[in-house]
C-alpha positions in Angstrom: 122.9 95.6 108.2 123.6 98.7 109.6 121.6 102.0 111.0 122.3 103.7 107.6 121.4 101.5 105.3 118.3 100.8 107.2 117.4 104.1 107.1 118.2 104.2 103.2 116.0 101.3 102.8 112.9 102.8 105.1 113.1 106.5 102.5 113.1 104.5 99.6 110.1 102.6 100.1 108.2 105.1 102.1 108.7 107.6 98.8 108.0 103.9 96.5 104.8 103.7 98.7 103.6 107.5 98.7 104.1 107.2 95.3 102.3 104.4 94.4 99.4 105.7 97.1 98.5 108.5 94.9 98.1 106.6 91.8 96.2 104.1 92.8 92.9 105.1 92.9 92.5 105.8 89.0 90.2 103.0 88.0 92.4 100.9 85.9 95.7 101.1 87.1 94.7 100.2 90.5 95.0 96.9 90.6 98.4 96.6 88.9 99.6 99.4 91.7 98.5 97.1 94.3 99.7 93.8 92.9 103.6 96.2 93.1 103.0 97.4 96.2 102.6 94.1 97.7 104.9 91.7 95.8 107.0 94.0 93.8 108.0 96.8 96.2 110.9 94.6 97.7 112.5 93.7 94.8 112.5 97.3 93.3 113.9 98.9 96.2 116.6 96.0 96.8 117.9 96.1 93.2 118.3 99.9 93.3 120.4 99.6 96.2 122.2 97.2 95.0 122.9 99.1 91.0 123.4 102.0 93.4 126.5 100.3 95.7 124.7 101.1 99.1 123.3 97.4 99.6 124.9 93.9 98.9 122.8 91.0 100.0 125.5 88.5 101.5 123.2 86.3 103.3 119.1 84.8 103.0 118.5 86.5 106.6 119.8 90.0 105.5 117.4 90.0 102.2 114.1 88.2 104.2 114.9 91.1 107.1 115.5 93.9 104.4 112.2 92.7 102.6 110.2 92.9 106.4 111.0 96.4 106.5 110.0 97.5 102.9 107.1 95.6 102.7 106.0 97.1 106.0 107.2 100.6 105.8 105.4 100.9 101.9 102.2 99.8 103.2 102.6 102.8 106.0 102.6 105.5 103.4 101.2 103.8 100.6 98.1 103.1 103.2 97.9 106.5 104.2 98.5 108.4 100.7 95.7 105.9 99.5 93.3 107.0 102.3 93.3 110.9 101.9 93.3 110.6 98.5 90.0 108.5 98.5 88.7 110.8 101.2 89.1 113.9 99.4 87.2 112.1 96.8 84.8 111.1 97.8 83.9 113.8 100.2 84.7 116.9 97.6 84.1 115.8 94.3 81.4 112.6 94.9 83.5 110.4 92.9 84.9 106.8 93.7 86.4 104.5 92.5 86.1 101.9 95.1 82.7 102.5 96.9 83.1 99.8 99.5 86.4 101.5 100.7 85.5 105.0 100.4 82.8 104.3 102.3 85.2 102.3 105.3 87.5 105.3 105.2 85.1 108.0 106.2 82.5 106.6 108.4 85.2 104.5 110.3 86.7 105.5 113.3 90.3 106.7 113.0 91.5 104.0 115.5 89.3 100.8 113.6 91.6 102.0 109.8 95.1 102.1 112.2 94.6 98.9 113.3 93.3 97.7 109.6 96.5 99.6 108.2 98.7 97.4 110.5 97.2 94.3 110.3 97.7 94.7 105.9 101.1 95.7 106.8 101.7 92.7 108.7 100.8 90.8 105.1 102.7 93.4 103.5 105.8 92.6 104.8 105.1 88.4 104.6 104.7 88.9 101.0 107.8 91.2 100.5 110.0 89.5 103.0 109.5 86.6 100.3 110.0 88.2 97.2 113.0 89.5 98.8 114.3 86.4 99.7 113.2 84.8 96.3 115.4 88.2 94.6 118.3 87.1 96.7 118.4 83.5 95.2 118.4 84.6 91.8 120.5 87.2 92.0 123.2 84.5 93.3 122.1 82.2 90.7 122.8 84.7 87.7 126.3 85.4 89.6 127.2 82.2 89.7 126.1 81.7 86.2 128.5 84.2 85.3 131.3 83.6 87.5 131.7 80.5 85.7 131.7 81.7 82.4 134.4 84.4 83.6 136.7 82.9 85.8 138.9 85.4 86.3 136.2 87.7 87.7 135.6 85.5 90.5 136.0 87.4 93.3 136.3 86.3 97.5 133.5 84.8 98.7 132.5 87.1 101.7 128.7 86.0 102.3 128.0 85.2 105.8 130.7 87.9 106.9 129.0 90.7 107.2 126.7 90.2 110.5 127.2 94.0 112.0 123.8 94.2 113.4 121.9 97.0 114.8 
């Protein structure tokens, strides 16, 4: 993995995260924002990379290390998005819909939510790193599939190959 595609990895899921921050506090789609955000967000970002061209996972470390950083980097903005909109809220317009957090976001201390905010990240990127990994597998299992079924699209092998690390 290189610097650039790195970086490519970090803007897509900080704008997948930022996103994804700002719709969940509406009531019912909360939950189904937060079960993408931290098992989903991987896969969506690696397999528009890889229909864009930009990414091609050639080995299990490249798509458990790739799925680290978007879990991680997701749960930055998606964290923070989350927070101010709850704040403004529950502060400005007196409505919540998660009292129990609302209530940790304000009368917490700004350092007590960083360290929360990491610590989910840490889980963020566990969970990701894995549905990464688990992506990876079957995306090679549906190539093989149909590299047997069309031989003559079999193409060189190059997995393992491409270890240009940072």
């Amino acid at each position: 993995m290189n610097r650039i595609l790195i970086k490519d990895i970090v803007i897509l899921s900080l704008i997948f995260g930022s996103i994804m921050g700002l719709i969940a506090p509406v009531p019912i789609l909360g939950t189904v924002v937060l079960f993408s955000v931290l098992l989903l967000s991987a896969p969506i970002v690696v397999l528009y990379l890889i229909m864009a061209g930009k990414l091609d996972l050639t080995t299990a470390k490249d798509s458990i290390i790739s799925g680290a950083i978007i879990g991680f980097s997701t749960n930055l903005t998606f964290s923070i998005f989350y927070s101010i909109v709850m704040a403004i809220l529950a502060v400005w317009f007196h409505v919540s819909s998660n009292f129990f957090l609302s209530t940790m976001i304000i009368n917490s201390p700004l350092w007590l939510i960083m360290v929360f905010i990491i610590f989910i990240g840490v889980l963020f990127a566990v969970t990701n790193a894995f549905s990464s990994f688990a992506t990876y597998y079957i995306i090679n299992f549906i190539r093989d599939i149909y590299e047997k079924e069309h031989p003559e699209y079999r193409q060189e092998d190059n997995r393992g190959k491409n270890d240009d690390w940072i």
